[in-house]
N, C-alpha and C positions, 0 to 999 in steps of 0.2 A: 476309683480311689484317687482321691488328689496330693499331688506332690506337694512337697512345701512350699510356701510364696518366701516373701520378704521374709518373714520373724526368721525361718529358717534358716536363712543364709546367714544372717544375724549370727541365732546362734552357734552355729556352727562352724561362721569365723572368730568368735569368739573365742569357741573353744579350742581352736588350733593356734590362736596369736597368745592363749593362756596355758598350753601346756596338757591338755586335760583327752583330748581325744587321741585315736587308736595311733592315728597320725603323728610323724614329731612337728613339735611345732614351730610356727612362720620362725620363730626367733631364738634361734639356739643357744645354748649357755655357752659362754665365755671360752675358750681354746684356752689352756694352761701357757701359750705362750701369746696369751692376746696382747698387744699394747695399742692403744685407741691412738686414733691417725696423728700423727705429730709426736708423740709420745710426747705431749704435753704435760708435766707432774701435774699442774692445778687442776687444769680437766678431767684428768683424770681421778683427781681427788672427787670431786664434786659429781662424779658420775660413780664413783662407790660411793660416796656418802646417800645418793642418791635408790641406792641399791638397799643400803641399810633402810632408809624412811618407806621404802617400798615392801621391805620384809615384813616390817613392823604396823602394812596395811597403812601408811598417811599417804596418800597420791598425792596432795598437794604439795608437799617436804619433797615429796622426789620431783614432780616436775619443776617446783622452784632449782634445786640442785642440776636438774640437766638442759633446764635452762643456762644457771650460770655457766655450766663445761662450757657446753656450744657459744657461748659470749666468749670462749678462751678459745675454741676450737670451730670455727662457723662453717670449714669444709669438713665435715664428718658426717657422711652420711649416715654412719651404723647410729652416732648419736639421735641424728634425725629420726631414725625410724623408731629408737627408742620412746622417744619423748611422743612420736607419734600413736605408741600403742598406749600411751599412758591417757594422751587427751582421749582414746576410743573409750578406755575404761574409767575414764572419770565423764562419758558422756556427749564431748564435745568433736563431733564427727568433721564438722568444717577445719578447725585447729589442725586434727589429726591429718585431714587432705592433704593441708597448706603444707605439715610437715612432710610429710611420705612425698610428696610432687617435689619439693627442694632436696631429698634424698637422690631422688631419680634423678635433677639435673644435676648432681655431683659429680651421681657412679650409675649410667644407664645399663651396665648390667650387671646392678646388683637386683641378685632375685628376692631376699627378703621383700624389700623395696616394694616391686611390683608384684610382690602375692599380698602386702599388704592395702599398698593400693587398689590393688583387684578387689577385696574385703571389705574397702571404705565404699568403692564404688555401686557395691552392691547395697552394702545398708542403705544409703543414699538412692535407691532403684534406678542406678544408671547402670542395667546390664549392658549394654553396647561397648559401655568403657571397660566394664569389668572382664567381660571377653577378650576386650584388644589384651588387657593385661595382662591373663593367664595364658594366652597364647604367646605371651612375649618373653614368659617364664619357659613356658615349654620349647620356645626357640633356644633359650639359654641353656635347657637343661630337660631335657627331651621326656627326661622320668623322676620328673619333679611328683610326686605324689599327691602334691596339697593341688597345686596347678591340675591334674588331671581330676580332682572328684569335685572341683569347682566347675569345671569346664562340664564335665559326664552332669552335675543337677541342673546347672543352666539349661544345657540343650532336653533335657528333661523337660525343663518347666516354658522352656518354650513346644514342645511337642514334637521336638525331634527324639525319639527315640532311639532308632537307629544309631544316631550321633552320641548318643547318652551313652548307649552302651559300651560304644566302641572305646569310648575312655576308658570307660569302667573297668571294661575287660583289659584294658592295657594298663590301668590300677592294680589288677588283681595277677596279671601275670609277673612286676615287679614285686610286689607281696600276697603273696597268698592268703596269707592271713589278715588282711585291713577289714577290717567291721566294719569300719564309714562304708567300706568298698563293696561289699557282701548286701551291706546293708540295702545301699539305694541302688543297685543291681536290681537287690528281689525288688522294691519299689516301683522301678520301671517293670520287670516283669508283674507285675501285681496292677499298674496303670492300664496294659496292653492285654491285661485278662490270660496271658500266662500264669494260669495258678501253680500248674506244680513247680516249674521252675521257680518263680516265687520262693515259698515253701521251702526248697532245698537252701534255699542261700540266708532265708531269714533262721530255717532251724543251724546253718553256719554261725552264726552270728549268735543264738542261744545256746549254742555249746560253749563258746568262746564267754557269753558274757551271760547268763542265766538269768539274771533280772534289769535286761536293757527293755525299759518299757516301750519304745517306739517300735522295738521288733513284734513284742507281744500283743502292743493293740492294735499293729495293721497285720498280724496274723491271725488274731480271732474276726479283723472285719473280712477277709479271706475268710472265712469259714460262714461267717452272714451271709456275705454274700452267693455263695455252696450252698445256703440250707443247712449247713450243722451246726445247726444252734447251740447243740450239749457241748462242742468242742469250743465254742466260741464263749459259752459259760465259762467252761472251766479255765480258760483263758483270761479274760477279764479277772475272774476272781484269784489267780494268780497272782496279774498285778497285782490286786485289793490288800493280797496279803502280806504284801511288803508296802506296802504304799497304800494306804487306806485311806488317803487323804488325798486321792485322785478321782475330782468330781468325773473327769471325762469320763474313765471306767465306769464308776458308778452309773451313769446315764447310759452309758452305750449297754451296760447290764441290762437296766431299764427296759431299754427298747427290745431287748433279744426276750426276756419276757414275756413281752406285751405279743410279740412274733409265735411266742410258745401260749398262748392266753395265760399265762399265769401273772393276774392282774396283782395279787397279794406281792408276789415277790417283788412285781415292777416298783408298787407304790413304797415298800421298804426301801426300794435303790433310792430313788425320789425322794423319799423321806433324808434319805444322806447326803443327797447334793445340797438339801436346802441349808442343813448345816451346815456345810463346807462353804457355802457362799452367800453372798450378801445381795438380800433383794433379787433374786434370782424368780421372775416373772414366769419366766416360759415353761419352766422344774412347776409352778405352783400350777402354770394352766393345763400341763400335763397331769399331775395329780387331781387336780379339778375335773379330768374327763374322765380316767380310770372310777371316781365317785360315780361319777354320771353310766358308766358301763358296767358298773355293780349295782345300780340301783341307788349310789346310798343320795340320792338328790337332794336333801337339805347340806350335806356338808359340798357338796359342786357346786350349788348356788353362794354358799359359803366361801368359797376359793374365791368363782370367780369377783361377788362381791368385795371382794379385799384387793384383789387386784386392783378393781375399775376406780376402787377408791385412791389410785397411785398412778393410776394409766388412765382417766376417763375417756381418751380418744381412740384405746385401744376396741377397737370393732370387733376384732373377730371374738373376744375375752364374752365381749355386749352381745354378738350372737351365739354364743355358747347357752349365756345365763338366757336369755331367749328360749332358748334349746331347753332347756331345766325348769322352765317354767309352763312349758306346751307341755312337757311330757306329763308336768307335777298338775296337770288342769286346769292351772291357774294362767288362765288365758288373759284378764286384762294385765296382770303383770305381763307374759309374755309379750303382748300388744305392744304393751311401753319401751320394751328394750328394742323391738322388733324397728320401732317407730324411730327409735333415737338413730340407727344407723347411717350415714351421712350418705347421701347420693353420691358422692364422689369412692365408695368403698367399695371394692370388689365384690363384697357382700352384702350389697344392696338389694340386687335383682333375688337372690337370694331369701333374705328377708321380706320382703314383696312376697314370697312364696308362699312362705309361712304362715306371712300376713292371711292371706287368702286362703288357707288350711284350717286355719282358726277360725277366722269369719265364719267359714261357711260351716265349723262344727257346732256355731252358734245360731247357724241359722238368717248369717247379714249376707246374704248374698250380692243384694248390691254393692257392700265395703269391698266383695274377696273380688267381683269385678274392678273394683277403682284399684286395686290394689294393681290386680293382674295387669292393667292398661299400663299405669304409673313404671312397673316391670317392664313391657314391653316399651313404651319412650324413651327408657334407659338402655334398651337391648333389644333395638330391631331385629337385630337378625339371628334371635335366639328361636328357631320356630316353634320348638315345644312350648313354649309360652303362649303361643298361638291356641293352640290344641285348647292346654287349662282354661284359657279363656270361652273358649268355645262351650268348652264342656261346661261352665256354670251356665252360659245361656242357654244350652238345651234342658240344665235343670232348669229352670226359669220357662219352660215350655218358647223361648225368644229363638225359634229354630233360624227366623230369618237374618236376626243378629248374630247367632253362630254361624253362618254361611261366609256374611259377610267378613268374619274375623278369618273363618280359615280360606277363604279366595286370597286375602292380604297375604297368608301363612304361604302361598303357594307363590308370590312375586320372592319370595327370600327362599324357600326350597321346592322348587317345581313339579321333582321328584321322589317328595318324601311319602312315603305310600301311606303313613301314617296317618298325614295328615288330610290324604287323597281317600282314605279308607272312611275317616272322622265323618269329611264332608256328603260321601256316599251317603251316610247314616240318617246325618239331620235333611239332606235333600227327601229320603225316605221320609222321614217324622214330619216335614213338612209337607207331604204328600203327594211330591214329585216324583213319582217311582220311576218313572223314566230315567230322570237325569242320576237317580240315583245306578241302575242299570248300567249308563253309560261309567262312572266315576270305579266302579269295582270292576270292570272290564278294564279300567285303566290304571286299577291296584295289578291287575292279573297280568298284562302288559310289562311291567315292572319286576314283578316277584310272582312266574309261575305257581308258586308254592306256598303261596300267603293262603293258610287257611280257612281263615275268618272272612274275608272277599269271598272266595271257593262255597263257603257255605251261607254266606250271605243273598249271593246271587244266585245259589241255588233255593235257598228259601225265599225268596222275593217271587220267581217264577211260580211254586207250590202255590205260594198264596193266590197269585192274580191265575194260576192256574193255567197258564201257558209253557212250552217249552218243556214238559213233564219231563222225554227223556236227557234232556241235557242237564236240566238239574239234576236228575239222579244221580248222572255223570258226575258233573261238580262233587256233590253232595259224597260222593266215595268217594275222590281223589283226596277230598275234606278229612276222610276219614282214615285216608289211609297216614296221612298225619299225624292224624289226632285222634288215635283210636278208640281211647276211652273221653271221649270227652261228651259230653250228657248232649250239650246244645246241640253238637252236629248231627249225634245218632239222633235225636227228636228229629229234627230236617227230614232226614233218611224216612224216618218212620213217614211224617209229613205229604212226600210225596207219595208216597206206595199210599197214605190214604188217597189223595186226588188220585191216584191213577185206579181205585175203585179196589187194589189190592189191601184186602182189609188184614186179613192174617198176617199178613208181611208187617202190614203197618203194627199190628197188634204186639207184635214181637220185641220190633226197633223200638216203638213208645216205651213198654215193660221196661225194656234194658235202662230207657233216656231216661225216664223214672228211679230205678234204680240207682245211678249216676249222678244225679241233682234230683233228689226229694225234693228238694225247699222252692221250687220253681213251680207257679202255677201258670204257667204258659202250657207245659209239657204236661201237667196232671189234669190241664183242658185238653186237650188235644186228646192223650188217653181217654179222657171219659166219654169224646166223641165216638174215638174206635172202639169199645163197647158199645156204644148208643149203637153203631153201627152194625155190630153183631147181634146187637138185640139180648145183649146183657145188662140187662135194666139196673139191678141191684150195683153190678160193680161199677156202673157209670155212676149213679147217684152217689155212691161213697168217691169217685176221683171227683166230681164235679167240689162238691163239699169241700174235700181237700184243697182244692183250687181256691176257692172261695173264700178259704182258711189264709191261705198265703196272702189272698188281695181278695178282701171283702168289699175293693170300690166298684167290682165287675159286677153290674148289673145283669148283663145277660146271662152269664154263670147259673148267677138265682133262677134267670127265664128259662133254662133249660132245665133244672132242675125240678121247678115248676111243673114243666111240660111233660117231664119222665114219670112225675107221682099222677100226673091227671093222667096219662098212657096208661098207668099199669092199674089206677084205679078201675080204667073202665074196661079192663080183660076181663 
């Protein structure tokens, strides 16, 4: 939770040089036996008349009016400081300085004086000064009240906490009851992740004032932040109902929402802030995504279009509607927006992605390459990007181009087994099964436990038919993994055939089958271990099946072939 910055000191010296907080304020009313320095009558005149145009709301009547005093009285500091809270509240921070600093060389220790220069100092963001100041208060006046909760948010918002507190607490031991005190107490306990304390000092503060909205919206984001969403609802919606015309609430509803899935209620919050305020982009882009997570995708492409028509530089708005356009199929739309993204955007490499998502659902494998390259120019040292690249030139049967892409992948992560695991693959498919050997021994070097290596290089030995019981080995540790997982029980089965163990094999196949139907790798393999028991019929219905899944296997057919001339000539 972040404390106040600037605005905050602002107002909240404002509201103590105006009378309005829990605090008395910088400038007390008048002593029944006040007479202004000199007991000047004219000055005096001119600083009640002054008083009158200020009842009556004219700042400018009154600071002409105490102007003139001070032209009759020029050493009065009280007037100084007068005239000086007058230029704050008609806006003019420099004037007010000038005056409050000519206060201070009259009477240096007057405390008004320097709690309101401390005040000016801060609007101005000269904490260093404003420090010296309220410290100079509290040399005067040890349990100055306004000095002490100036002092306790400062060291706050510098990250002294410690420090913060200790004011605070010496705030609240003079009054027990101060609500500014209470208040940014729980604050600091709420910054330092002390939730309960927190909580006791902000529920101080809603007994005392039941609809102080600052206490109620950093108590429900205490509760976000907890996970109790429902209290954090019903919190917000608190404020809402004295204050409905509180966009923050509304959006922070919003979000608690979207936290709960409940998309409908979020886009109602959203729907209110956008009334509440003017051109509010970020409320439309957020309602623009909620469309997109309910499906309703011609009204998200709608948002975002309204936006882009006000923001065209706005990127990330342009990959949203990207986003809404891939989902909607309409991929050369998507292209376009995908395309417009500026290289200089965060979301470029990004958009590259997409780019090549789509390419390649179209079937351009060359574009989703120029895409991915263009991607990696922008982001060497992304290596997953490597990989995708790779991965189109092994569609592309370019096993020797995917080598070369992820060799590069491995000068940017050395050690990414991912990557080290990829390259295994296409060395395989290229037909180097050696080197591939070597590259999943050195997945297994890294991640004992990686089980796709384990059963990789356990089937790699199956097939060349070396190593029998090591892959086995492998091939179980694979599975002790990955128990149910079709590919590796195939493996398992795989070897117990090479090792001439047909029944074993016959079993492990069954289950691998069972597990991945749809794979005719494994429903060849099964129709062998029947070939191999001399189960003619149930070979020839797995072979089929095979056949079914990838009718480019020629030899499938040859076997198949061979199994009806067999059984013809019994």
């Amino acid at each position: 939770m972040a404390l106040g910055k600037r605005r905050f000191f602002y107002l909240l010296f404002f509201m103590l040089i105006s009378g309005c907080a829990t605090i008395k304020p910088i400038l007390p009313p008048l002593a029944k036996d006040f007479h202004p320095p000199g007991a000047v009558a004219e000055s005096y005149y001119h600083f009640l008349l002054g008083q009158i145009y200020l009842k009556n709301g004219d700042l400018d009547g009154a600071i002409k009016q105490y102007q003139q005093a001070l032209e009759r009285e020029k050493n009065s500091a009280y007037l100084h400081i007068h005239l000086a809270t007058l230029y704050l509240k008609k806006g003019l921070p420099e004037k007010a300085l000038k005056e409050a600093e000519e206060a201070i060389s009259i009477n240096p220790q007057s405390i008004p004086a320097h709690l309101l220069l401390g005040g000016l100092y801060l609007t101005g963001n000269q904490k260093a000064k404003a420090r010296q100041a309220y410290e100079k208060v509290i040399q005067l006046d040890p349990q100055n009240q306004e000095a002490l909760l100036f002092l306790g948010t400062l060291s706050a918002e510098e990250k002294d906490f410690g420090q913060a507190e200790n004011y605070l607490q010496a705030l609240l031991k003079i009054d027990a009851y101060s609500l500014m005190g209470h208040y940014y107490l729980a604050r600091i306990y709420a910054e330092t992740r002390r939730f309960a304390e927190a909580r006791r000092h902000y529920q101080t503060v809603l007994e005392v004032k039941p609809q102080f909205e600052p206490a109620l919206m950093d108590l429900a984001l205490i509760n976000e932040i907890q996970g109790e969403y429902d209290k954090a609802v019903e919190l917000y919606k608190r404020v809402l109902a004295f204050n409905p015309a509180n966009s923050e609430a509304h959006e922070r509803l919003a979000q608690v929402y979207i936290r709960q899935n409940k998309l409908q209620e979020a886009l109602d919050e959203f729907y209110a802030v956008e009334k509440l305020t003017i051109n509010n982009w970020e409320v439309r882009t957020k309602i623009g995504l909620i469309y997109f997570e309910q499906g309703r995708l011609d009204e998200a492409a709608e948002q975002f279009i309204f936006i882009l028509s006000a923001q065209p530089e706005n990127d990330r708005v342009r990959y949203y509607l990207g986003s809404v356009y891939e989902e909607k199929k309409e991929y050369d739309l998507a292209t376009k927006e995908f395309q417009k993204i500026s290289s200089s955007s965060h979301l470029f490499v990004d958009a590259q992605i997409h780019l090549a998502f789509i390419y390649d659902k179209q079937n351009k494998t060359k574009e989703a390459i120029a895409a991915l390259q263009t991607a990696i120019k922008a982001k060497p040292d992304h290596a997953d990007l490597y990989r995708f690249l790779a991965s189109f030139y092994e569609k592309e049967n370019q096993f020797a181009e995917g080598i070369k892409v992820l060799q590069e992948a491995l000068k940017v992560a050395p050690r990414d087994e991912k990557i080290i695991f990829n390259l295994g693959v296409l060395y395989d498919k290229s037909g180097n099964w050696q080197e591939c050997i070597k590259q999943m021994r050195q997945v297994l070097e890294i991640n004992a436990d990686h089980a796709q290596a384990l059963n990789y290089l356990g089937y790699t030995y199956a097939e060349k038919g070396i190593n029998l019981e090591e892959a086995e080995a492998l091939i179980k540790r694979a599975l002790e993994l990955k128990p149910d997982d079709g590919y590796i029980t195939d493996s398992l089965g795989w070897v117990y055939f090479k090792k001439g163990e047909i029944d074993k094999a016959v079993a492990e196949l069954e289950k691998a089958h069972r597990l991945a139907p749809d794979d005719p790798v494994i429903a060849d393999h099964l129709g062998d271990a029947y070939a191999a028991q001399n189960l003619i019929e149930k070979a020839i219905l797995m072979y089929e099946r095979a056949l079914k899944l990838d009718p480019k296997k020629e030899e499938i057919r040859e076997k198949i072939k061979k199994l009806q001339k067999d059984k013809k000539n019994k």
